[in-house]
C-alpha positions as a Markdown table, in Angstrom:
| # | Residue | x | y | z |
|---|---|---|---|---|
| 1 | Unk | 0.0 | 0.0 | 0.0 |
| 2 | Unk | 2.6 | 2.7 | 0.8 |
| 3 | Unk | 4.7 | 1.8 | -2.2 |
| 4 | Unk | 1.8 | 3.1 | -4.2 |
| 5 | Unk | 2.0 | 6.8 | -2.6 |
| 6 | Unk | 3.6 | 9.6 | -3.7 |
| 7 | Unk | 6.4 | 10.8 | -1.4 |
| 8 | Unk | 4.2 | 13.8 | 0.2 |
| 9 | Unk | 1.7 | 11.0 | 1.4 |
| 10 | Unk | 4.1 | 8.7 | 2.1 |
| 11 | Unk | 5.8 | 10.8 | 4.7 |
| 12 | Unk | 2.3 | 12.4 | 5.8 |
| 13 | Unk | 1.4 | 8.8 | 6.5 |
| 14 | Unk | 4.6 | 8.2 | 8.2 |
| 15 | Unk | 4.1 | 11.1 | 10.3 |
| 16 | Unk | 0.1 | 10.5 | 11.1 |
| 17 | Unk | 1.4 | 7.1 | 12.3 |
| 18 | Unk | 3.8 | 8.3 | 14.8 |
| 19 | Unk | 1.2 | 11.2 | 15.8 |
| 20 | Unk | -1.6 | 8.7 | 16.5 |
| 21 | Unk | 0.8 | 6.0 | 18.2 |
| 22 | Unk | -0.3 | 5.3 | 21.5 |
| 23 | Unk | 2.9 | 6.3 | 23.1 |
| 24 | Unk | 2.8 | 10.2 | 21.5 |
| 25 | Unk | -0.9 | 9.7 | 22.6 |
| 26 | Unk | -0.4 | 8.8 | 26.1 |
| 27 | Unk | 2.7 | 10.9 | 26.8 |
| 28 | Unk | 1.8 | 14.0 | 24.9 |
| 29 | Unk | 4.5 | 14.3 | 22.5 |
| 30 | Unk | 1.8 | 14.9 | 19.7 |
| 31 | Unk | 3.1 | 18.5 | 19.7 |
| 32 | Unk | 7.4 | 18.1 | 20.2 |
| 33 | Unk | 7.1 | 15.7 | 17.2 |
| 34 | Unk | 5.0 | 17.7 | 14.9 |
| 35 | Unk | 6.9 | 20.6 | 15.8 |
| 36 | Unk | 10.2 | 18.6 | 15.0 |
| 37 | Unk | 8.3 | 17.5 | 11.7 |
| 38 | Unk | 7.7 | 21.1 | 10.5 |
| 39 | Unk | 10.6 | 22.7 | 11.6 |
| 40 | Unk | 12.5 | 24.3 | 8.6 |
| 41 | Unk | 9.6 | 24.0 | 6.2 |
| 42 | Unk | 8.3 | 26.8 | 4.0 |
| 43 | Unk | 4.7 | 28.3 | 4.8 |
| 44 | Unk | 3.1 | 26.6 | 1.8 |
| 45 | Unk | 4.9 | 23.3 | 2.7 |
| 46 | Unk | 3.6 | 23.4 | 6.5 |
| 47 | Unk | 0.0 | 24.3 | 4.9 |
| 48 | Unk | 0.2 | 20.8 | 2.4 |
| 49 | Unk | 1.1 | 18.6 | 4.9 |
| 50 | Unk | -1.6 | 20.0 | 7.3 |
| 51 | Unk | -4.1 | 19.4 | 4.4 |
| 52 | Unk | -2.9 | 15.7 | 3.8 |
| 53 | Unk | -3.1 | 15.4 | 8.0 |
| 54 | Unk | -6.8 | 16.5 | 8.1 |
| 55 | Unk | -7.6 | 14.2 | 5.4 |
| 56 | Unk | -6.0 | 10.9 | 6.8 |
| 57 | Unk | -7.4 | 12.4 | 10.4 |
| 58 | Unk | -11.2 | 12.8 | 8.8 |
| 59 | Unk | -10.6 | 9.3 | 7.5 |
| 60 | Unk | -8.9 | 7.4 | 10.3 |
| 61 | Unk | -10.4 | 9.1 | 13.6 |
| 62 | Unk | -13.3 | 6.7 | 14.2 |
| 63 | Unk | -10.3 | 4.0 | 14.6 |
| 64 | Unk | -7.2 | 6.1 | 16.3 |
| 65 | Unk | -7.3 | 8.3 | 19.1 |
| 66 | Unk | -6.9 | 11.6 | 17.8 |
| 67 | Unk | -3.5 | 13.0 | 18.4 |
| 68 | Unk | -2.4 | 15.3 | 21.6 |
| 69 | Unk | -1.1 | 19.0 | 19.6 |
């Protein structure tokens, strides 16, 4: 499944998986690691992986806890 993606969804997914772990959940890292995610991206790059984020959150939340920002 992953090999199909492009690499913008491939590392969104990536990311969205360590977001929604249960150790980010239960420990509240939600927010260092997104922060470390983003950090050094342009405005517009930040804005396109927050789009891909909502959609695999919109998707996925009925089966993941929703991560801790």
């Amino acid at each position: 499944m992953l090999a199909a993606l492009d690499d913008d969804n491939r590392d969104a997914w990536a990311l969205w998986m360590v977001l929604a772990s249960r150790i980010a959940v239960d420990y509240g890292l939600g927010r260092t690691v997104f922060e470390k995610a983003i950090e050094g991206m342009t405005l517009d790059d930040m804005a396109d992986l927050l789009d891909r984020l909502a959609v695999l959150y919109d998707v996925l939340r009925p089966n993941t806890p929703p991560p801790s920002l």
